[in-house]
TORPA-4810 file (N, C-alpha, C, O; in nm, 3 decimals):
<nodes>
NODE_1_4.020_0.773_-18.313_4.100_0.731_-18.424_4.246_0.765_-18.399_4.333_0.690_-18.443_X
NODE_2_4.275_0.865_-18.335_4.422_0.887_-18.323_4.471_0.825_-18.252_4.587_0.792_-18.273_X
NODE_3_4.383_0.771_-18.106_4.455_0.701_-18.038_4.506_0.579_-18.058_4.607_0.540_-18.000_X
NODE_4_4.412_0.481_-18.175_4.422_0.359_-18.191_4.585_0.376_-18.294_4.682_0.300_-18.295_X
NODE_5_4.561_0.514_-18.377_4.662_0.504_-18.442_4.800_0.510_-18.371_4.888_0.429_-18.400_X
NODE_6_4.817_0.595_-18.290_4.904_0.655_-18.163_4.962_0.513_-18.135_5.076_0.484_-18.172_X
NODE_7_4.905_0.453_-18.088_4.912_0.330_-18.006_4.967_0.236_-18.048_5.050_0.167_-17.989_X
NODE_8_4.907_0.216_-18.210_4.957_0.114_-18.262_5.125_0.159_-18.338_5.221_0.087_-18.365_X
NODE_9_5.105_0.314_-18.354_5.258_0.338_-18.401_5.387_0.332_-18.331_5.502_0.306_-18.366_X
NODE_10_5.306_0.379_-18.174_5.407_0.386_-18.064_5.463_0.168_-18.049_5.577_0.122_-18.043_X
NODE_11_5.363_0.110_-18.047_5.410_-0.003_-18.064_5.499_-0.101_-18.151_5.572_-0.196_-18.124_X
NODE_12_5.460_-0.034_-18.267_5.550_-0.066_-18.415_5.713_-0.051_-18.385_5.813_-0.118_-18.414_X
NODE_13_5.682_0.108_-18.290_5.834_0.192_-18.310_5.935_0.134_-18.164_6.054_0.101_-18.157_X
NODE_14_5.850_0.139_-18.081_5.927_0.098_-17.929_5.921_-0.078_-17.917_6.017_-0.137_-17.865_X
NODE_15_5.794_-0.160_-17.973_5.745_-0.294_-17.917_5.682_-0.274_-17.781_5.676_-0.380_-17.717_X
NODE_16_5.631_-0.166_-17.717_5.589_-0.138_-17.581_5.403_-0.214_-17.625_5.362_-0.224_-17.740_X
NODE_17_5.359_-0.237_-17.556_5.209_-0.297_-17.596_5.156_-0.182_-17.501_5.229_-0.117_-17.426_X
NODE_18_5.028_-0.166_-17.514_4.898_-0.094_-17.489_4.904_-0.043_-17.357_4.879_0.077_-17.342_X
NODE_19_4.936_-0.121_-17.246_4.934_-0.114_-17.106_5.028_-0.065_-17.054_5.013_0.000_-16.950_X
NODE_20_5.157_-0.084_-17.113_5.278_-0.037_-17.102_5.282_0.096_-17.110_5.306_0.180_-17.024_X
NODE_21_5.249_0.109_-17.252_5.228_0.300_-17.282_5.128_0.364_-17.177_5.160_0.476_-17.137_X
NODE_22_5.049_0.326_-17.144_4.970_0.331_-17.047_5.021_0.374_-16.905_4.994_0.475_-16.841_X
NODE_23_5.106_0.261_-16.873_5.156_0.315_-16.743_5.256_0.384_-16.753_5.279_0.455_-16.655_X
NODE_24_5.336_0.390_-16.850_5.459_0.456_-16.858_5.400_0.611_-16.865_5.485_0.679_-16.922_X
NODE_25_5.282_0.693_-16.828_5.272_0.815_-16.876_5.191_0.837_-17.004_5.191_0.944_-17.064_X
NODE_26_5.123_0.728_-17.042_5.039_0.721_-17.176_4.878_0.823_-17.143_4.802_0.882_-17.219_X
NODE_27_4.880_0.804_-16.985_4.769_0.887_-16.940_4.733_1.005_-16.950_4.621_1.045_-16.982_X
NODE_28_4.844_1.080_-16.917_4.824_1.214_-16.890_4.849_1.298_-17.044_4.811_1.414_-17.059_X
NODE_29_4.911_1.228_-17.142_4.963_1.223_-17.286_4.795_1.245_-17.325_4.751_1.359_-17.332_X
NODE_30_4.708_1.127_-17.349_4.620_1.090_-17.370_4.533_1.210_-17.355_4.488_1.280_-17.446_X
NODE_31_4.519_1.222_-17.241_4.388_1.313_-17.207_4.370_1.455_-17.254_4.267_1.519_-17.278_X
NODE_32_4.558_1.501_-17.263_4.571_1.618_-17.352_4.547_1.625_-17.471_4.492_1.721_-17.525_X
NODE_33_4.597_1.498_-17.542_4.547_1.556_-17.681_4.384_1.529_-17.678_4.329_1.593_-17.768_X
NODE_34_4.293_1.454_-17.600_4.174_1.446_-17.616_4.096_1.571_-17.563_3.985_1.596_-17.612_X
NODE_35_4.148_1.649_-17.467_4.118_1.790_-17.453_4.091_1.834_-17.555_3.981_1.840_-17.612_X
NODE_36_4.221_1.879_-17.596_4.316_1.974_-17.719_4.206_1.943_-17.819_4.127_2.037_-17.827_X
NODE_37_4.176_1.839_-17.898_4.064_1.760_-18.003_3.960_1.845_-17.952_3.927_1.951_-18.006_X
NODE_38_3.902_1.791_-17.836_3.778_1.850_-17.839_3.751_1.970_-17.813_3.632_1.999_-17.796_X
NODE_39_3.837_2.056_-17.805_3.804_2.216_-17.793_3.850_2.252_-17.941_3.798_2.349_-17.996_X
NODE_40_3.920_2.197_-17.989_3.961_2.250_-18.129_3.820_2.185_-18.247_3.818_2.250_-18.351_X
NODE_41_3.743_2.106_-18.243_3.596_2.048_-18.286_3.491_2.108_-18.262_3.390_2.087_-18.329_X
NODE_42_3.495_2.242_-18.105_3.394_2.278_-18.087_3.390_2.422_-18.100_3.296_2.495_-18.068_X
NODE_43_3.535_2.464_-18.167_3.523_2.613_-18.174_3.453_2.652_-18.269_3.380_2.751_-18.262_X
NODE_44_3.468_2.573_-18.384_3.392_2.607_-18.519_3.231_2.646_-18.484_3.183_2.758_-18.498_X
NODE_45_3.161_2.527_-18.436_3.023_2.572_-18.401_2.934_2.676_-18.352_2.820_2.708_-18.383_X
NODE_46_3.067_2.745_-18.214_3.086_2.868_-18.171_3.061_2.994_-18.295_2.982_3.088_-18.304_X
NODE_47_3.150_2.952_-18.364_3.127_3.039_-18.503_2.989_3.056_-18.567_2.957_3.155_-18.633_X
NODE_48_2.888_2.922_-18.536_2.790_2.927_-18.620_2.816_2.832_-18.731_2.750_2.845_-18.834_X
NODE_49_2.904_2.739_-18.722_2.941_2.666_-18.882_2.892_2.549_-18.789_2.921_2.515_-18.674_X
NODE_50_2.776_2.484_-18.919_2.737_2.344_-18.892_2.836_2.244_-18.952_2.900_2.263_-19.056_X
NODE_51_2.841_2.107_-18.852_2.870_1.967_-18.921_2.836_1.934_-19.054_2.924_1.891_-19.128_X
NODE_52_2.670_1.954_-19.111_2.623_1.896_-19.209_2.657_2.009_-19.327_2.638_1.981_-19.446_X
NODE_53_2.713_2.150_-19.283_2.706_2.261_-19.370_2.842_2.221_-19.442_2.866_2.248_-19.560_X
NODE_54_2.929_2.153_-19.356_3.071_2.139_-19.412_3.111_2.004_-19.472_3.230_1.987_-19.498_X
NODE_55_2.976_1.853_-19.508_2.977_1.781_-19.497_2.998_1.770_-19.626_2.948_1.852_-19.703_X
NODE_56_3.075_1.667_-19.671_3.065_1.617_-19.871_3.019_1.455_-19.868_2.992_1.388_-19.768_X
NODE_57_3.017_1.423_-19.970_2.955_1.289_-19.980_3.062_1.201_-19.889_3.008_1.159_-19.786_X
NODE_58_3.128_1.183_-19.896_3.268_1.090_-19.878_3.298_1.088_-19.727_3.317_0.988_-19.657_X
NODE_59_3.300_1.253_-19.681_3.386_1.300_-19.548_3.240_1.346_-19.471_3.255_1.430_-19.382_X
NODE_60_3.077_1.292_-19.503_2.976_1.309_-19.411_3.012_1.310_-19.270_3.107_1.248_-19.223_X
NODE_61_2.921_1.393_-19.197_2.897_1.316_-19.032_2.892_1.211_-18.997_2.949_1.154_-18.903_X
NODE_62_2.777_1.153_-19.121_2.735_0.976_-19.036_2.898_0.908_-19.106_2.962_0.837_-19.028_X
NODE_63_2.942_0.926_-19.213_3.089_0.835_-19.224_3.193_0.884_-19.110_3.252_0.787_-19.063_X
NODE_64_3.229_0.997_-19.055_3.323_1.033_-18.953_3.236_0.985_-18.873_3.309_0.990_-18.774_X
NODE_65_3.089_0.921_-18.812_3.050_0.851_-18.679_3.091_0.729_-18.686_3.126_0.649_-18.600_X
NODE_66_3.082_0.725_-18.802_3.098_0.520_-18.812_3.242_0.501_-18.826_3.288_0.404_-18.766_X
NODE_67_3.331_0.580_-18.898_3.468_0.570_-18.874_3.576_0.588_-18.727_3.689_0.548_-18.702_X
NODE_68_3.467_0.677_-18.643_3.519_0.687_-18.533_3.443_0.532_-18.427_3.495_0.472_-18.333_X
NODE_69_3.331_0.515_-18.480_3.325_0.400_-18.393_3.365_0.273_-18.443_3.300_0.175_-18.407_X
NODE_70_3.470_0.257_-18.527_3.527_0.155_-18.549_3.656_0.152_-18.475_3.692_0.054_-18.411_X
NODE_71_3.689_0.203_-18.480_3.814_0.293_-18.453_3.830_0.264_-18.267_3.924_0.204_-18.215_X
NODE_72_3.714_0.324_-18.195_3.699_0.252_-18.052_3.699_0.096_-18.083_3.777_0.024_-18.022_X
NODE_73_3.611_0.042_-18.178_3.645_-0.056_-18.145_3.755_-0.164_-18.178_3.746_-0.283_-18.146_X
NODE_74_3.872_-0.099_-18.254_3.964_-0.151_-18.302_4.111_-0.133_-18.165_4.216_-0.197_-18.167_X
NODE_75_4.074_-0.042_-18.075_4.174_-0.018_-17.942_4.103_-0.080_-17.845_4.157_-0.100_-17.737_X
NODE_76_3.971_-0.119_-17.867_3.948_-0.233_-17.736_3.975_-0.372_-17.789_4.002_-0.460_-17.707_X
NODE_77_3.969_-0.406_-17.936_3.976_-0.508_-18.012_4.183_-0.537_-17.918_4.218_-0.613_-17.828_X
NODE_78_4.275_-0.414_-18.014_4.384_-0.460_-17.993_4.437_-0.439_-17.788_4.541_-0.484_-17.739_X
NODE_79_4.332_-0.364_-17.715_4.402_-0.406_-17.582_4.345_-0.520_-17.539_4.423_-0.564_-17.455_X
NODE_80_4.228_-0.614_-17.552_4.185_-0.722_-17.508_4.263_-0.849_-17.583_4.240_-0.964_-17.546_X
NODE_81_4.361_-0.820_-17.695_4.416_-0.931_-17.770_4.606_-0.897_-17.693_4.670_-0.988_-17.640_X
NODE_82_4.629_-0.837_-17.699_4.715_-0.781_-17.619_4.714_-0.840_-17.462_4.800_-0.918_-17.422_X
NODE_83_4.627_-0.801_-17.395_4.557_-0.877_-17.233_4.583_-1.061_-17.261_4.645_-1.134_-17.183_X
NODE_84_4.518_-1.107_-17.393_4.488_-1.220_-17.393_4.624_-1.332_-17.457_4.643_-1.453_-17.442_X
NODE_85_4.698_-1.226_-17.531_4.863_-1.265_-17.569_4.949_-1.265_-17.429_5.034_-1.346_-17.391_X
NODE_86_4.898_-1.145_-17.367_5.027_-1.143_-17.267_5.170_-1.035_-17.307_5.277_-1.013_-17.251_X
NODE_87_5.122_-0.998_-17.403_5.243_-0.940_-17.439_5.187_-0.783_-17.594_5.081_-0.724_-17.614_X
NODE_88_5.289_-0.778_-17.645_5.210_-0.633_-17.787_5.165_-0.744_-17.875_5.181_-0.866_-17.868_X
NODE_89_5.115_-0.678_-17.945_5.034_-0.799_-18.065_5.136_-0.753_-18.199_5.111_-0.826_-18.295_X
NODE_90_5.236_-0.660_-18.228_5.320_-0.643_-18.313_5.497_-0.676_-18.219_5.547_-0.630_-18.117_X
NODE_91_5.523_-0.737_-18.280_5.655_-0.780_-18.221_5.743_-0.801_-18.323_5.858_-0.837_-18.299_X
</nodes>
């Protein structure tokens, strides 16, 4: 989810499209905060604190699964429309 957001803000703000940020150094950007995420998601458990223990109706597991897999598919949605424009899809 952050990335699609990332991506699409960095585009709003520069006009750079998907591939661009990408090569310009979007990589090594990327992978840190996806580190950073996932060690900061897995310390809690360490603790002993469950997913479902901290879950409310609204902000469940299965809604943060399905929100995150929309979410992938909304950054393959906008780099394959992007690929298929030729250019950012916000201009």
């Amino acid at each position: 989810m952050l990335g699609f957001v990332s991506a699409v803000g960095v585009e709003i703000a520069s006009g750079r499209d998907l591939f661009s940020q990408l090569v310009t150094g979007g990589v090594p950007l990327f992978l840190g905060s996806a580190i950073l995420l996932s060690v900061a998601s897995v310390i809690p458990m360490f603790k002993g604190v469950s997913k479902e223990s901290k879950s409310q109706e609204i902000w469940s597991s299965g809604a943060e699964m399905l929100n995150g897999r929309f979410a992938m598919l909304g950054l393959v949605a906008l780099a394959l429309t992007e690929y298929l424009k030729g250019g950012p899809l916000i201009s």
